[in-house]
C-alpha positions in Angstrom: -43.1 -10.0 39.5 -41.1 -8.3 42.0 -37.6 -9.7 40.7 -36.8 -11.2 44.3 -38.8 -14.3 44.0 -38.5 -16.9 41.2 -40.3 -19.9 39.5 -38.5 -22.1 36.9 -40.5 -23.2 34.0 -39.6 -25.9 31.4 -36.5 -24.8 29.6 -37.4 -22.3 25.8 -33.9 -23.0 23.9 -32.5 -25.9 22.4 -28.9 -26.9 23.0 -26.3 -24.9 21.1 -27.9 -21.9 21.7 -26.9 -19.4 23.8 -27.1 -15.8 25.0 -30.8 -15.2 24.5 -32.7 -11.4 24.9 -36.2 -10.3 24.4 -38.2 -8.0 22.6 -41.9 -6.9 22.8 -43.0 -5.6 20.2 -46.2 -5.1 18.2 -48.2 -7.0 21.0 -45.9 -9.8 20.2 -42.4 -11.4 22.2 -39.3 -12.3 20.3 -36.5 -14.2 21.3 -33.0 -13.5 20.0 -30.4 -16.1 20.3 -27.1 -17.0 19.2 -26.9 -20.9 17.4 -23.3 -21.8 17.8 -22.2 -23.9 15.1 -19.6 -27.0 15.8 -17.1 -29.1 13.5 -15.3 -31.7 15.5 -16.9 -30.5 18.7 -15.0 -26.9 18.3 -17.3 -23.5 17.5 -16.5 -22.5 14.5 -19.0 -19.9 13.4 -22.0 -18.4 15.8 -25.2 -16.4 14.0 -28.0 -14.8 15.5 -31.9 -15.9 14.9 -35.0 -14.7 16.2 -38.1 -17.1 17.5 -41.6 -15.7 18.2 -44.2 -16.4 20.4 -47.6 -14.5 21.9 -46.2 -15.0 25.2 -42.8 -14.9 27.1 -43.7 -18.4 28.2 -43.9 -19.8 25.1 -44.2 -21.6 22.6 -42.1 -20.2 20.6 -42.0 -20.4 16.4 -40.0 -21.5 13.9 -36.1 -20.3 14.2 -35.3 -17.6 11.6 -31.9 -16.3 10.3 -31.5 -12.7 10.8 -28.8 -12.8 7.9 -26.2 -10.6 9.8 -22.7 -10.5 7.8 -20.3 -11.5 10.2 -18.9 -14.7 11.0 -19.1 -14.4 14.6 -21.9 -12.8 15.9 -23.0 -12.7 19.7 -25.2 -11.0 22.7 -27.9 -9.4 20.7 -30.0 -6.8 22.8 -32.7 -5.2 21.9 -34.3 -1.5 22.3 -37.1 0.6 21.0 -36.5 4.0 20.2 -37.7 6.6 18.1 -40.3 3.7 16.4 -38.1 1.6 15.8 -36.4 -1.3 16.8 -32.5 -1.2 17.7 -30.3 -4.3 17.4 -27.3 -4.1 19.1 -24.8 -6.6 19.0 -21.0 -7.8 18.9 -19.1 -9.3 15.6 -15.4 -10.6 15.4 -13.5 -12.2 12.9 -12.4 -15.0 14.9 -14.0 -16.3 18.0 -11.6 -16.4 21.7 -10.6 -12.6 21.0 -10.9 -9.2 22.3 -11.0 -7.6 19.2 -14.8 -7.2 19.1 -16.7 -4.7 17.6 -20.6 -3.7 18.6 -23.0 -2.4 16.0 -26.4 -1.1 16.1 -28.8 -2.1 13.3 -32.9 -0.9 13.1 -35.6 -1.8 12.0 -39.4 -1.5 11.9 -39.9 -5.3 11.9 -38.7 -7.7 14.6 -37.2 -10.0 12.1 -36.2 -7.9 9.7 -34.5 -6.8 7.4 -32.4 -4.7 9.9 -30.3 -2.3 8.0 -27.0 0.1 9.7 -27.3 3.4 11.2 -24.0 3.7 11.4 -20.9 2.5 9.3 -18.5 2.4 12.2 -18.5 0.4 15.6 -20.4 2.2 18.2 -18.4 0.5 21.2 -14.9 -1.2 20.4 -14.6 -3.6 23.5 -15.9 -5.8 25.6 -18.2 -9.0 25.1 -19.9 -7.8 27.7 -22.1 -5.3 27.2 -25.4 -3.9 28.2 -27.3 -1.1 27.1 -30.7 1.2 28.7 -32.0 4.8 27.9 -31.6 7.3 30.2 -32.1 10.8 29.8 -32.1 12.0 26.4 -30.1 9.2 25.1 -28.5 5.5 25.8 -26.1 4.4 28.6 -23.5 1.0 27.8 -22.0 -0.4 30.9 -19.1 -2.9 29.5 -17.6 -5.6 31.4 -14.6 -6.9 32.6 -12.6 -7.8 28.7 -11.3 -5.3 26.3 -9.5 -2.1 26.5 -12.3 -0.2 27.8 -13.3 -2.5 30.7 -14.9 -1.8 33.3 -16.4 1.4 31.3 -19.4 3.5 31.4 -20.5 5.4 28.0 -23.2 7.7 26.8 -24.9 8.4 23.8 -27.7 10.8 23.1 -28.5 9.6 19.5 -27.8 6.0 20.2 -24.9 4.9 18.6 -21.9 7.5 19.4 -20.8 7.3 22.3 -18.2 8.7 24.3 -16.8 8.0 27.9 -18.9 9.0 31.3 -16.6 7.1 34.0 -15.2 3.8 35.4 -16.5 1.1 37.5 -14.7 -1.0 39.9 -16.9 -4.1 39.9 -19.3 -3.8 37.4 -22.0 -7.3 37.1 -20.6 -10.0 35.7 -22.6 -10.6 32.2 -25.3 -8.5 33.6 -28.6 -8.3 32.4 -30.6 -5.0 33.9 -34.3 -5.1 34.5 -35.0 -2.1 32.1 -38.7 -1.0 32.4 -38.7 1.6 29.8 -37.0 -0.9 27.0 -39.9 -1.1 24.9 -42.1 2.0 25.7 -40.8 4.3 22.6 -39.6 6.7 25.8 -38.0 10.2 24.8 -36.7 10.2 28.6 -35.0 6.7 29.9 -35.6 6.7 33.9 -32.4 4.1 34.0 -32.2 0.6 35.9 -32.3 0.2 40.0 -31.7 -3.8 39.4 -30.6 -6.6 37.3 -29.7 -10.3 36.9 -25.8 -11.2 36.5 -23.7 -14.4 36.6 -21.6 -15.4 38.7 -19.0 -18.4 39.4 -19.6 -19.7 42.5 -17.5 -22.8 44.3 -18.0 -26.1 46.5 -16.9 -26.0 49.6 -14.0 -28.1 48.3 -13.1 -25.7 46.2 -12.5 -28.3 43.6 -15.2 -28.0 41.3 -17.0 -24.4 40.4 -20.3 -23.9 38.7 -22.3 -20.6 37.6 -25.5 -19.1 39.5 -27.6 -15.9 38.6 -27.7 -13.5 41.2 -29.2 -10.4 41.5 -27.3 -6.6 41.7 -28.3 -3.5 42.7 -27.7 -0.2 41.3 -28.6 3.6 41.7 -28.7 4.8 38.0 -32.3 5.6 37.6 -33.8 8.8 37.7 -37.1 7.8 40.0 -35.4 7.4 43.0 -32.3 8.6 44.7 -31.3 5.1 46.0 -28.9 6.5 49.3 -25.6 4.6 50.3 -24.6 3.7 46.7 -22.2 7.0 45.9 -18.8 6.2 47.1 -16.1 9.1 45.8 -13.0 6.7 46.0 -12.5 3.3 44.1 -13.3 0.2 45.6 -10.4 -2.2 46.7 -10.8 -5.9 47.2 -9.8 -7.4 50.0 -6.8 -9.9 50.6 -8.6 -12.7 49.5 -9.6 -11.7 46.2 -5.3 -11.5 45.2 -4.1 -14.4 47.0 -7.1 -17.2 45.8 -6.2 -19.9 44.3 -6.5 -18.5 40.6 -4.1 -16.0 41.3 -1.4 -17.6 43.2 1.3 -19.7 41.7 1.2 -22.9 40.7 4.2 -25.5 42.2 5.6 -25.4 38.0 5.9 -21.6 38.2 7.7 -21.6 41.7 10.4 -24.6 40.6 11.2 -22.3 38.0 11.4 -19.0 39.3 13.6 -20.5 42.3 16.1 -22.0 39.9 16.1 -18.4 38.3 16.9 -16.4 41.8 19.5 -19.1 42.5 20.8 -18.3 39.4 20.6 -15.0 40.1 21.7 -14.6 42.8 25.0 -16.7 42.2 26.3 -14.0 39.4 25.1 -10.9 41.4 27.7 -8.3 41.7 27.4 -6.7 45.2 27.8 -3.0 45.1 29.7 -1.6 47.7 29.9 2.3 48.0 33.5 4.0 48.3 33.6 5.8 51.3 35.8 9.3 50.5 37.8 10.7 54.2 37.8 14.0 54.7 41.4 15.0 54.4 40.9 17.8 57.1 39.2 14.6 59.8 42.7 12.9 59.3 
């Protein structure tokens, strides 16, 4: 209850789904997941469905097609605002890109028919993406891909948004603990916590794996969380640039010390002229 200590329960979501989010809603719970589709063991289309249950435990109903339009269609999360329910998600045209775009879609039922708010993209970027009120409107923290990485937005009507500042580290693939979600609230208090995931290693460094761990924040409005400000960007240290991911491999330096013998070998020296004074003579 207090987000520090956790039970596992038996596993909700069958395989080939992924990226799941909640929703309460009408004394109900609804879970929104992506169903990856495969051909030859390759994804070749994803599409989001909703399941619904009386608890957050489980057991959870039938699976049922949201009928979104796009081919490619990931992360759903979910807020209520203004009595109604907001869908946001990304869409791409082809899957292993950048080029996403995230919509919002509402509704007054949790499966629908969700229809646009807005014909245009509210965020161009990122797959990562979360969203929480605050204030009088809605803040999106994107992630580490896209153009605007590493970027925080605000929007008071939900779905334009324009650009509040830059983050350094943000969590990876975070998921906030966002208390006022589902309240209908005219004033977001923010997030203080969350879930994220990260990739972790063996102590051979061989083999990685990914873990949740928690991150703190001081974006809410109840509490003026101290030693969280800092006025200059963060830099990483000396291991984070020369880990194994980012040094090169023995392929890379054959090659590039064939091409600074090369080089070297047809490099013209330039040796200043050096001009007496005919009066030192």
């Amino acid at each position: 209850m207090d987000g520090l200590v956790w039970s596992e329960t038996k596993a909700c979501i069958i395989k080939n789904f992924t990226n799941p989010d909640i929703l309460k809603w009408k004394g109900c719970f609804f879970l929104y997941v992506v169903k990856k589709y495969l051909k030859n063991n390759k994804i070749v289309k994803t599409k989001i469905f909703v399941l619904e249950s009386p608890s957050p435990l489980g057991p959870w109903g039938k699976l049922k097609d949201l009928g979104l339009f796009q081919i490619h269609q990931n992360s759903p999360y979910l807020l209520v605002r203004q009595g109604l329910i907001w869908l946001y998600f990304n869409q791409s045209k082809r899957l292993q890109t950048e080029e996403v775009e995230w919509r919002v879609l509402v509704s007054d039922e949790a499966k629908g028919p969700y229809n646009e708010i807005s014909s245009k993209p509210v965020l161009t970027s990122g797959y990562e993406v979360f969203f929480f009120p605050h204030s009088n409107g809605v803040v999106a923290i994107a992630g580490y891909t896209g153009p605007y990485k590493n970027t925080v937005f605000f929007s008071e009507n939900g779905f334009d948004f324009f650009v509040k500042g830059k983050l350094s580290a943000p969590p990876l693939s975070g998921g906030p603990y966002v208390p006022d979600a589902f309240t209908h609230t005219k004033v977001g208090i923010g997030i203080s916590w969350g879930l994220a995931e990260m990739e972790a290693f063996e102590s051979s460094q061989s083999k990685s794996f990914n873990k949740l761990v928690r991150f703190e924040c001081n974006l809410t409005k109840n509490v003026d969380r101290t030693g969280f400000f800092r006025p200059w960007n963060f830099r990483y240290p000396e291991k984070a640039y020369l880990g194994s991911k980012f040094i090169l491999t023995n392929d890379q330096k054959i090659k590039f010390k064939r091409k600074t013998k090369f080089t070297d070998i047809n490099m013209k020296i330039y040796q200043p002229t050096i001009y007496k004074d005919k009066q030192s003579e």
